[in-house]
RODO-2510 file (C-alpha; in nm, 4 decimals, decimal comma):
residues 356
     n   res          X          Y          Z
     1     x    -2,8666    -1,5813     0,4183
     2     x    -2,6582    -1,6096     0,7291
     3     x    -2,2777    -1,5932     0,6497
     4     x    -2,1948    -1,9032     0,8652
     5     x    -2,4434    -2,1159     0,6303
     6     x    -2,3622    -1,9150     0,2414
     7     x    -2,2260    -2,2555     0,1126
     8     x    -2,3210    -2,5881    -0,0480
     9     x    -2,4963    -2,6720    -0,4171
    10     x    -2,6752    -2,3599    -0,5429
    11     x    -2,5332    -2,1128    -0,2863
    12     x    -2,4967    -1,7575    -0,3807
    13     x    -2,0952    -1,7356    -0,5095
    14     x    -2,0841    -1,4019    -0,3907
    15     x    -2,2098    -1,4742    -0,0386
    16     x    -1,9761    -1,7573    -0,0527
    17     x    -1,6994    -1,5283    -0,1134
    18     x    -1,7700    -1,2879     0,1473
    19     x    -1,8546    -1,6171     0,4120
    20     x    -1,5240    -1,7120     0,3334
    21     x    -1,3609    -1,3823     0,3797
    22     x    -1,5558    -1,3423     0,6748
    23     x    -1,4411    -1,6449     0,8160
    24     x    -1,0653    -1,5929     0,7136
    25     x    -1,1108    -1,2358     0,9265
    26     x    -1,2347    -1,3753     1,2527
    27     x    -0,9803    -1,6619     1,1698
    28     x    -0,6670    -1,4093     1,2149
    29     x    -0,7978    -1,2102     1,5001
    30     x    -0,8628    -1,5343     1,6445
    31     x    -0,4847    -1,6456     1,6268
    32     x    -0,4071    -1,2383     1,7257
    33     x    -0,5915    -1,3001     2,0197
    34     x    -0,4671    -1,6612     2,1271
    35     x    -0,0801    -1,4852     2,1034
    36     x    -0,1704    -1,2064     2,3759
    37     x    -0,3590    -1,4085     2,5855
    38     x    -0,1183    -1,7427     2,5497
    39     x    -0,4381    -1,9364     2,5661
    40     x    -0,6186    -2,0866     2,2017
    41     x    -0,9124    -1,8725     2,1066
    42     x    -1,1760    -2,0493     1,8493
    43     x    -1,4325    -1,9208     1,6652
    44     x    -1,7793    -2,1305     1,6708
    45     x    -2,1002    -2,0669     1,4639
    46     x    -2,3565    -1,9556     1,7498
    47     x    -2,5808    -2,1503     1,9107
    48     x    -2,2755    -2,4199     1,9327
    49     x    -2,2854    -2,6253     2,2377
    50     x    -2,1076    -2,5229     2,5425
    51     x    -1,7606    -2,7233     2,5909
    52     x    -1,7883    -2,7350     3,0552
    53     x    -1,3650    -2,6686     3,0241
    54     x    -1,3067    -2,3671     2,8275
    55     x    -1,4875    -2,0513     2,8288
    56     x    -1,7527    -1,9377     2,5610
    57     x    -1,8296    -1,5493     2,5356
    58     x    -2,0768    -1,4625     2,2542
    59     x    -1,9446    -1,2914     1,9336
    60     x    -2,1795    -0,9750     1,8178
    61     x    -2,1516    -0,8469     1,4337
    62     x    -2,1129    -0,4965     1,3589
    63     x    -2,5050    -0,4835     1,2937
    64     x    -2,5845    -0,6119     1,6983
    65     x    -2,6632    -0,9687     1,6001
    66     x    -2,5267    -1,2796     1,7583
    67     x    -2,2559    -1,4384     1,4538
    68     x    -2,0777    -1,7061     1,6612
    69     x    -1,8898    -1,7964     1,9861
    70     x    -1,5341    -1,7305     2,0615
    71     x    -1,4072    -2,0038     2,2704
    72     x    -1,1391    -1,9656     2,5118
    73     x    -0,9793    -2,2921     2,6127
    74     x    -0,9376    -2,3646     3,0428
    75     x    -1,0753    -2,4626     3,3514
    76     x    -1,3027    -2,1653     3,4561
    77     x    -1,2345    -2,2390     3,8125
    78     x    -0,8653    -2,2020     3,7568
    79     x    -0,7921    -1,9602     3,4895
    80     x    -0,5269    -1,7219     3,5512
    81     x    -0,7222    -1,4414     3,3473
    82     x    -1,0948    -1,3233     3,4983
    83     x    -1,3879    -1,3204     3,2756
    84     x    -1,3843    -0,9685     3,2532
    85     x    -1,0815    -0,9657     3,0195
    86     x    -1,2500    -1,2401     2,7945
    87     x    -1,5177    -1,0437     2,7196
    88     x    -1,3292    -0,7133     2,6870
    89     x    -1,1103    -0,8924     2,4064
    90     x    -1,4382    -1,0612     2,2427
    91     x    -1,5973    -0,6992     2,2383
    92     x    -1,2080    -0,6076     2,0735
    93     x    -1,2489    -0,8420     1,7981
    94     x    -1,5891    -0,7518     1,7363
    95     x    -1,4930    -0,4115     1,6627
    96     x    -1,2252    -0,5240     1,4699
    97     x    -1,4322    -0,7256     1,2421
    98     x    -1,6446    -0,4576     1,1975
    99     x    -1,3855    -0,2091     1,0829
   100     x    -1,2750    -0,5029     0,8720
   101     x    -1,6383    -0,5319     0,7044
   102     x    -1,6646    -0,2280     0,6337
   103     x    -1,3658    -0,2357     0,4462
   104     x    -1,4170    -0,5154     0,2787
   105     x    -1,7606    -0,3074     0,1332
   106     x    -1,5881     0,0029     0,0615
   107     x    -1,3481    -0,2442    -0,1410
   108     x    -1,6600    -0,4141    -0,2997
   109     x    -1,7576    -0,0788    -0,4137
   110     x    -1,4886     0,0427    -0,5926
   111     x    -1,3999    -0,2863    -0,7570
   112     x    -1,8271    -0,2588    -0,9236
   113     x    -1,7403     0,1069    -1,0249
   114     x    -1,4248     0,0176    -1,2154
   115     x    -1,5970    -0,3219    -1,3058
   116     x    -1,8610    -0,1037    -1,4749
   117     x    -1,6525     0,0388    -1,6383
   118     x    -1,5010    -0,2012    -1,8067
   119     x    -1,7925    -0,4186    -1,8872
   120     x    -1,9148    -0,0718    -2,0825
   121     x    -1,6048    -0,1152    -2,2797
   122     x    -1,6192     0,2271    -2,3626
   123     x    -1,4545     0,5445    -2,2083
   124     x    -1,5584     0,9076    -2,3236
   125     x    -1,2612     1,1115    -2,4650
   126     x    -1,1812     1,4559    -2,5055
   127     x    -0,8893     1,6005    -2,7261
   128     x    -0,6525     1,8828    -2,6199
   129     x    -0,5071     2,0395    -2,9239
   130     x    -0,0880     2,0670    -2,8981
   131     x    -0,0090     2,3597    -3,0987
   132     x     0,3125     2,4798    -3,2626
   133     x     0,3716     2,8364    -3,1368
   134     x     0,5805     2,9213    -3,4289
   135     x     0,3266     2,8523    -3,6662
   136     x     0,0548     2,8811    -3,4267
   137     x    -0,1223     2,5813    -3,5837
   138     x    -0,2278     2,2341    -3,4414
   139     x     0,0333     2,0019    -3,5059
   140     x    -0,1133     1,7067    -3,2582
   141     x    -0,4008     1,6257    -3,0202
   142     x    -0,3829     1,4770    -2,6390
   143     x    -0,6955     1,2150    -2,5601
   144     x    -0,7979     1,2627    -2,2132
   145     x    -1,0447     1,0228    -2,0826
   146     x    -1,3699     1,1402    -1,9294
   147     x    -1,5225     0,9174    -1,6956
   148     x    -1,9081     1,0241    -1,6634
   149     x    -1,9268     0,8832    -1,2765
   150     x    -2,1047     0,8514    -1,0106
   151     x    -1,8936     0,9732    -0,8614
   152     x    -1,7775     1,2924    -1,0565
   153     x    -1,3769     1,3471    -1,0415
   154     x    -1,0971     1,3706    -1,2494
   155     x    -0,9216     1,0736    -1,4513
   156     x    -0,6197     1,0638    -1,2213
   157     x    -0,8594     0,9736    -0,9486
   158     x    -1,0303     0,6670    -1,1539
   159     x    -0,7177     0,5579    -1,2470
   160     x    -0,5549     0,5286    -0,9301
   161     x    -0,8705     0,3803    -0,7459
   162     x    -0,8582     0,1287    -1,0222
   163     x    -0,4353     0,0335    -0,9211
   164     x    -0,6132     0,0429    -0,5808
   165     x    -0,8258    -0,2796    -0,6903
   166     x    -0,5370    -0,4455    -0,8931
   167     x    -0,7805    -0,3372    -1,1897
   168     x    -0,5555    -0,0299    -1,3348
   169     x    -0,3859    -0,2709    -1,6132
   170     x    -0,7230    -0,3012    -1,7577
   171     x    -0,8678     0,0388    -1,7179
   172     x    -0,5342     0,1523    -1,9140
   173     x    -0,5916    -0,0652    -2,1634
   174     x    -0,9594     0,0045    -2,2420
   175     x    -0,8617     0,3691    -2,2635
   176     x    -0,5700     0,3149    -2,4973
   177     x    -0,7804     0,0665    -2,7015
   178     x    -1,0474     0,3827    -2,7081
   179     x    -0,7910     0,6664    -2,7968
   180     x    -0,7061     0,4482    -3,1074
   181     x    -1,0580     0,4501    -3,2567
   182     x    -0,9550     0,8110    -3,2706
   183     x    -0,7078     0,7761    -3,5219
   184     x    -0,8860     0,7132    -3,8451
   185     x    -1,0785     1,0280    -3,7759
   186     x    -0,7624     1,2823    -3,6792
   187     x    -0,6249     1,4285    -4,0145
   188     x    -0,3000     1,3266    -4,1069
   189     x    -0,0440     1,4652    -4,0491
   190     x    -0,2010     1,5318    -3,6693
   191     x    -0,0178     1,2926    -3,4399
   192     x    -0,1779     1,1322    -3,1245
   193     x    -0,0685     1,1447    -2,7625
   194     x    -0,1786     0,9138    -2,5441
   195     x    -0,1379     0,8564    -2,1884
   196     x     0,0245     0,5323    -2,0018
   197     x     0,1797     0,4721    -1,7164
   198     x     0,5406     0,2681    -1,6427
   199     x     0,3822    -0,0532    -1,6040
   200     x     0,1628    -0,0906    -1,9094
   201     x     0,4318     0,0692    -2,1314
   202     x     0,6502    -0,2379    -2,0123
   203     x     0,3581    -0,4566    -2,0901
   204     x     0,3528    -0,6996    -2,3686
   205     x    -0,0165    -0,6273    -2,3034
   206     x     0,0235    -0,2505    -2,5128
   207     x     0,2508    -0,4333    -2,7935
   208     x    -0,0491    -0,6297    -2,8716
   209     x    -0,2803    -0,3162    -2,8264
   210     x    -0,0390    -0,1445    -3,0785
   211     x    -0,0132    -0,4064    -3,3216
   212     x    -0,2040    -0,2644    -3,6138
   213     x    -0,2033     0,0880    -3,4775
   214     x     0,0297     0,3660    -3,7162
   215     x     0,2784     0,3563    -3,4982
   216     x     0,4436     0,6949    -3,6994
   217     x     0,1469     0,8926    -3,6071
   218     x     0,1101     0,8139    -3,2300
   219     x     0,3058     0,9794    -2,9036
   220     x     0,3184     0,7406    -2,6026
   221     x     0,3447     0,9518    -2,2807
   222     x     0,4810     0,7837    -1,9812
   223     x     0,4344     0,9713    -1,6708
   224     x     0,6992     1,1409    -1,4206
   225     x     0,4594     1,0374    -1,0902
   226     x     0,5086     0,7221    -1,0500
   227     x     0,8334     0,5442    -1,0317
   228     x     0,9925     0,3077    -1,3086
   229     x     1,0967     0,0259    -1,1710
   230     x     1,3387    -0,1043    -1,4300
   231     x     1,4628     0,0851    -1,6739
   232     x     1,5972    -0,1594    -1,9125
   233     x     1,2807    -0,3481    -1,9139
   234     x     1,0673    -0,0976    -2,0021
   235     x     1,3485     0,0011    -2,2979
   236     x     1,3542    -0,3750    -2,4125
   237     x     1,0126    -0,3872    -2,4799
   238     x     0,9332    -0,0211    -2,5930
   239     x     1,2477    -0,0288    -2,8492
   240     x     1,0649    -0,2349    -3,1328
   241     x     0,7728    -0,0369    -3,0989
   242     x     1,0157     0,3254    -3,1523
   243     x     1,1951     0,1355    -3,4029
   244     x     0,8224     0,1428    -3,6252
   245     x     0,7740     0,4703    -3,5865
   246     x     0,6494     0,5366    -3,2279
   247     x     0,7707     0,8307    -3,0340
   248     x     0,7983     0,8818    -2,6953
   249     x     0,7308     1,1700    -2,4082
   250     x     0,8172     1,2084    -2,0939
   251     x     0,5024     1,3511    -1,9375
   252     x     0,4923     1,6105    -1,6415
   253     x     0,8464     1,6942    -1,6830
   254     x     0,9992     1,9128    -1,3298
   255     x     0,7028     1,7698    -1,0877
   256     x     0,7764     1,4138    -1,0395
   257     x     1,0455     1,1486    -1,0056
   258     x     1,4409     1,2796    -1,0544
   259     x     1,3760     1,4969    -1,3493
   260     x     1,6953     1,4666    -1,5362
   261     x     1,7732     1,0684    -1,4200
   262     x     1,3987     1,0090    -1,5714
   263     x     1,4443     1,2136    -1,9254
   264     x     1,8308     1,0792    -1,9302
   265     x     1,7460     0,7000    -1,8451
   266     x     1,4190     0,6933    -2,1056
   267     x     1,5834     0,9375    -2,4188
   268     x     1,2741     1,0310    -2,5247
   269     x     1,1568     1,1894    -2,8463
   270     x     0,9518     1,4926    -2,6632
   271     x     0,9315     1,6231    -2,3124
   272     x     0,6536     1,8148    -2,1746
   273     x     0,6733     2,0500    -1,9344
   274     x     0,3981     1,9740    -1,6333
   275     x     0,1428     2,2381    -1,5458
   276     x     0,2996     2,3390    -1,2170
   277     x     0,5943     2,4805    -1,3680
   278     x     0,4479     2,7089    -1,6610
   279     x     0,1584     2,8311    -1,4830
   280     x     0,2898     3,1842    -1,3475
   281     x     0,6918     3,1198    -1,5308
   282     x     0,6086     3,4700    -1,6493
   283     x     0,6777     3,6415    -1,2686
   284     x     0,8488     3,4105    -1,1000
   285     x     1,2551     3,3933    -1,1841
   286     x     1,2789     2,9972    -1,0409
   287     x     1,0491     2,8497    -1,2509
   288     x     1,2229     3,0623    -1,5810
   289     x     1,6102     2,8936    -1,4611
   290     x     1,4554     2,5263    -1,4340
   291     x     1,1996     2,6042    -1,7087
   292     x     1,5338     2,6648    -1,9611
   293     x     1,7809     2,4067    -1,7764
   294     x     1,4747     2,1414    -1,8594
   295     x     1,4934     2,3182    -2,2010
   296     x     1,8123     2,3156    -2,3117
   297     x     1,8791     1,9669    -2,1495
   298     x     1,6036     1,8196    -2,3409
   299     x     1,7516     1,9569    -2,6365
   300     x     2,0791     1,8309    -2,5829
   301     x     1,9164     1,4939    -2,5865
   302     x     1,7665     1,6127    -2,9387
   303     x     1,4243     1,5927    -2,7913
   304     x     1,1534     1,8404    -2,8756
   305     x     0,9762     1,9968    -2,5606
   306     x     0,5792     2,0920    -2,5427
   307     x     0,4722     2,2949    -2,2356
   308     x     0,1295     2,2001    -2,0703
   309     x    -0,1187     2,3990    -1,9075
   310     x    -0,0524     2,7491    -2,0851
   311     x    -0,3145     2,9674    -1,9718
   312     x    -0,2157     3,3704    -2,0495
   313     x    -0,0378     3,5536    -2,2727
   314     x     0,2527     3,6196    -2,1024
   315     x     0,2934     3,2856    -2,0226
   316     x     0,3444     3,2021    -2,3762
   317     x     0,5341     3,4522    -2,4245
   318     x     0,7603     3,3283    -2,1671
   319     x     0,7819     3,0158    -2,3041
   320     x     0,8958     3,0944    -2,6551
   321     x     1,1632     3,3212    -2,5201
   322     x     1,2914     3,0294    -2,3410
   323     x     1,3223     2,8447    -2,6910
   324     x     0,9831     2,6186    -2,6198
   325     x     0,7952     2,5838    -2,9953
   326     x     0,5247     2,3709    -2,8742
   327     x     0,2522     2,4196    -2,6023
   328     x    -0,0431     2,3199    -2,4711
   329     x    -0,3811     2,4550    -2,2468
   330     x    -0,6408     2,6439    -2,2176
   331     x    -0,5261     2,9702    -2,3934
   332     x    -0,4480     2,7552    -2,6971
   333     x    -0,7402     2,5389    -2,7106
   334     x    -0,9567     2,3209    -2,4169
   335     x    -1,0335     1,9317    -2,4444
   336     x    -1,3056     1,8964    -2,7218
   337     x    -1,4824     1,6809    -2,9497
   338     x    -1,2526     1,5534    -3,1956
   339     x    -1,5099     1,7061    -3,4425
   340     x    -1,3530     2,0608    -3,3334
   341     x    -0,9652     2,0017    -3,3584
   342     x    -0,8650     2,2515    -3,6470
   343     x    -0,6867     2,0739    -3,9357
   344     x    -0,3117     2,0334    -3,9573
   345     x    -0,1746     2,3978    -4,1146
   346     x    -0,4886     2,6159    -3,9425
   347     x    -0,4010     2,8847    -3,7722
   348     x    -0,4614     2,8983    -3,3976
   349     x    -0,6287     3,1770    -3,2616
   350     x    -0,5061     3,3027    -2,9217
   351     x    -0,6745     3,4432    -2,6644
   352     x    -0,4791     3,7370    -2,4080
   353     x    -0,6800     3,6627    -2,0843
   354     x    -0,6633     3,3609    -1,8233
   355     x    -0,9963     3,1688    -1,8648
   356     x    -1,2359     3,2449    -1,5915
***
C-alpha cells in the first residue's frame, strides 16, 4: 500500500499511522524549506498535475521511488533562484526524509521489543544473596531482572531503551509486580530488595503495586544515576509506605548524583555502596577515605550500609575494617534461582579468589 493512499474504511491503522507521520515529516521540511528559500514549498502526491506558475521538481523516497512533488510557487521565467537550486533542495529533503524514516523504524523497533515484553507479562529474575559479614549468613536477597532478548544485554540497557520509548513506567512496574511473586517463597525473616527508579518511587502507580505487599519485609532501592527531581514529592508519597514498614536504600552510593545531598535529602534506612568504589578499596587509599566518610556519614544518619560488588578476600576484609557489616557479590554468592538462597541463620561460605 502506497503511503499517500494508507487511509479510508478498512485501512491498515498502522500504515495509517506511519502515512500520517510520513506526511507530518515532509510537512516540516516543507515549511524548513519555504523559510530559506522565502518562497512556499508544497508537497503533492505524484503524478499531480502541473500548476504552469510555480515550479514542480519530483520527490524520490529513500528506496528510489517517485512519493510526490514538491512545488515551488513563481513564474519560471522570472524567478530569482535557477532550477538548479530547486532541485538541489528537493534532493536535501529527500535525504532528510530518509534519515527521518529510518528513524522512525529504528523507533518502531524498540517500542515491539519492549511491547513484547510487556504483553509476556512476565520478566525472568535472579536473586543476589546480601549477606551479613558478621554472621556471615544471608540476611536478604536483591531481584535482578533477566531479560532473555534478542538482543542479549544487561537490564540497565532494557530499561533505559524502554524511558527511550516513554515505556519505562511500565517495564518498572511489570518487574516490581514480578519481584513480589517472590515473596511468599523467600523465608522469613529474608527481606527483599527491589530496584526502582525516582520516578516510579514518586508514583502513585507503586502505592497501588504495594498495596497488599508486606511492606516490613521489602527494601525499595532508588538509584543514585538519575536525578530526583523533587525531593519533597517523592518523600510525600514514599512516607506512608515507610510508615508500614517499608525501608528504603539509596542504591549505588559514591558513583552518581551529589552523594551526600542525595543520602541527606532521602534519610534512608540503608545505603549501598556501588560497585565502582569496593572493587580494588583493598590497594587503593582514595577509595578507603570516601569508602569510610560514606560510612560513617551514613551512620550518623542511623542508616545501615551494604557494599555491592565484593569480589576477593581482601576486599571484604577491607570493608569490615571500615565498619561495613553487610555486603554483597560474587565472592558471597552470584544471582540464582530463588530455589538456592540459603535460609535466614546459614552460614555463608566464602570463597578467597576473584571469580574468573
Amino acid at each position: 500500500m502506497a503511503w499517500e493512499d494508507a487511509e479510508g474504511p478498512g485501512a491498515d491503522v498502522a500504515a495509517v499511522l506511519e502515512a500520517t507521520e510520513r506526511r507530518a515529516a515532509v510537512a516540516r521540511l516543507c515549511a524548513l524549506a519555504s523559510q530559506a528559500l522565502g518562497a512556499e514549498v508544497i508537497y503533492l502526491p505524484a503524478g499531480s498535475s502541473p500548476d504552469p506558475d510555480s515550479i514542480d521538481v519530483v520527490l524520490h523516497g529513500p528506496e528510489g521511488a517517485d512519493i510526490g512533488v514538491l512545488r515551488f510557487t513563481g513564474q519560471p521565467d522570472c524567478d530569482e533562484h535557477p532550477a538548479q537550486l530547486y532541485k538541489l533542495v528537493t534532493k536535501l529533503l529527500s535525504e532528510q526524509l530518509g534519515w527521518w524514516e529510518r528513524t522512525q523504524g529504528a523507533w518502531r523497533i524498540r517500542v515491539e521489543r519492549i511491547r513484547a515484553v510487556l504483553a509476556a507479562g512476565s520478566i525472568p529474575l535472579a536473586f543476589q544473596p546480601i549477606v551479613d559479614l558478621t554472621e556471615e549468613s544471608v540476611v536478604g536477597v536483591e531481584v535482578l531482572a533477566r531479560f532473555a532478548g534478542p538482543p542479549l544485554r544487561g537490564p540497565d540497557r532494557w530499561f533505559a531503551e524502554a524511558n527511550t520509548v516513554g515505556l519505562g513506567v511500565d517495564l518498572e512496574i511489570l518487574s516490581i509486580r514480578e519481584a513480589l511473586t517472590a515473596l511468599p517463597d523467600l523465608a522469613a525473616p529474608l527481606y527483599l530488595s527491589v530496584n526502582v527508579s525516582p520516578m516510579v518511587a514518586a508514583s502513585p502507580l507503586l502505592t497501588d503495586v504495594l498495596a497488599d505487599a508486606p511492606l516490613e519485609r521489602l527494601v525499595l532501592e532508588i538509584t543514585e544515576h538519575e536525578r530526583v527531581a523533587d525531593y519533597d514529592a517523592l518523600n510525600r508519597q514514599l512516607a506512608p509506605l515507610r510508615q508500614e514498614g517499608l525501608r528504603l536504600a539509596v542504591d549505588d552510593a559514591g558513583s552518581g548524583f551529589a552523594s551526600f545531598r542525595h543520602v541527606l535529602k532521602l534519610s534512608p534506612d540503608i545505603v549501598k555502596l556501588d560497585t565502582s568504589l569496593v572493587h580494588e578499596i583493598d590497594s587503593d587509599s582514595l577509595l578507603r577515605a570516601l569508602g569510610y566518610t560514606l560510612t560513617a556519614f551514613a551512620s550518623a544518619l542511623g542508616a545501615q550500609v551494604v557494599a555491592e560488588g565484593v569480589e576477593t578476600q581482601r576486599e571484604m576484609d577491607a570493608l569490615r575494617f571500615l565498619g561495613v557489616r553487610f555486603a554483597q557479590g560474587y565472592l558471597l554468592g552470584r544471582p540464582v534461582d530463588l530455589g538456592e538462597i540459603p535460609a535466614a541463620g546459614h552460614r555463608t561460605a566464602v570463597s578467597p579468589t576473584r571469580p574468573g
